[in-house]
C-alpha positions in Angstrom: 0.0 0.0 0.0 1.4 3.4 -0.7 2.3 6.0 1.9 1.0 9.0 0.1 -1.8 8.8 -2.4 -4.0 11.7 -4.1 -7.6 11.9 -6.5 -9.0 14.8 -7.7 -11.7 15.3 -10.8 -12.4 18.7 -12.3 -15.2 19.7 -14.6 -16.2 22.7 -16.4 -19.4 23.1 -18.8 -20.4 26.1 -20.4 -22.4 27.2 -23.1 -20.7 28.1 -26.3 -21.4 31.8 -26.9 -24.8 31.9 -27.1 -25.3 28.6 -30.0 -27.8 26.2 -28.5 -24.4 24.3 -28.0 -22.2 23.1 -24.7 -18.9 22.4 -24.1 -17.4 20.4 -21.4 -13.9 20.3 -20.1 -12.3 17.7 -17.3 -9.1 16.5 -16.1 -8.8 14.1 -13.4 -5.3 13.3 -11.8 -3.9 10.3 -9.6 -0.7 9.8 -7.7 0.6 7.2 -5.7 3.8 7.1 -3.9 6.1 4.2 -4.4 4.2 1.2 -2.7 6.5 -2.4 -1.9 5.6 -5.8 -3.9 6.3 -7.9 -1.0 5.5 -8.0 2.4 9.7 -8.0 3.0 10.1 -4.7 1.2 12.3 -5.7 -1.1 11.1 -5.0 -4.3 9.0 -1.9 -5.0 7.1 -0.3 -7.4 8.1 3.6 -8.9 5.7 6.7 -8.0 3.7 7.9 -10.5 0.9 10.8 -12.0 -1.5 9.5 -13.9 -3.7 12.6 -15.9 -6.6 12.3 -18.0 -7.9 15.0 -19.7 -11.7 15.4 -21.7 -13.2 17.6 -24.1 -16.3 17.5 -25.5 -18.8 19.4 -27.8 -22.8 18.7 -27.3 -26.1 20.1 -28.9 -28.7 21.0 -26.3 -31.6 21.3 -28.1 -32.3 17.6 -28.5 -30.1 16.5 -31.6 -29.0 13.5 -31.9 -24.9 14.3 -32.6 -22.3 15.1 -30.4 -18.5 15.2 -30.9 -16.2 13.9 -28.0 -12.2 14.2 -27.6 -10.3 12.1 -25.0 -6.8 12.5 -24.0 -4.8 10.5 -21.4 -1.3 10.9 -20.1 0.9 9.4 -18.0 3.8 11.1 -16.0 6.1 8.1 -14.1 9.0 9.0 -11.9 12.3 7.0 -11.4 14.4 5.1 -13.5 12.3 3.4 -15.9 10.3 6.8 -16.5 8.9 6.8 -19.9 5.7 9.2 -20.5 3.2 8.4 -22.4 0.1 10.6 -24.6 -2.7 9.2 -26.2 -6.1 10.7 -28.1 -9.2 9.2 -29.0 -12.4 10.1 -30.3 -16.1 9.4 -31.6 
C-alpha cells in the first residue's frame, strides 16, 4: 500500500457563446507514492501521476450528434520513466 496517495476530478461546462451548444472540459489526476511488492520490502514499485484530460462538444436542443475528444497521459518517476500521450475520439 502506498504511503502517500492523491484523486481529484475537475469539470467545467459552459455554453458556447450563445449557440444552443455546450462544451465540457475535465481533467482528473492520480498519484501514488512508491508502494512495496512484497511483504519484506524488497522489491518496490516507482511513483507515478497518472492525468486524464476530456473535451467534449454537445447540442442541447435535443439533436441526436455530439462530438467527444479524450486525451490520457501518463507522468512516471524514477528510473524506468517513460511518458506516455494518447487521443481518441467518436
Amino acid at each position: 500500500m502506498p504511503e502517500n496517495a492523491f484523486v481529484t476530478n475537475i469539470d467545467f461546462t459552459r455554453q458556447f457563446f450563445s449557440s444552443e451548444t455546450d462544451y465540457f472540459i475535465g481533467m482528473t489526476a492520480n498519484y501514488e507514492d512508491e508502494r512495496f511488492v512484497d511483504p519484506d520490502n524488497g522489491l518496490a514499485w516507482d511513483a507515478y501521476w497518472l492525468v486524464d484530460m476530456r473535451a467534449a462538444w454537445r447540442p442541447t436542443n435535443g439533436s441526436s450528434w455530439s462530438t467527444l475528444k479524450t486525451c490520457s497521459m501518463t507522468i512516471r518517476s524514477g528510473p524506468a520513466a517513460r511518458p506516455g500521450f494518447r487521443c481518441t475520439g467518436r
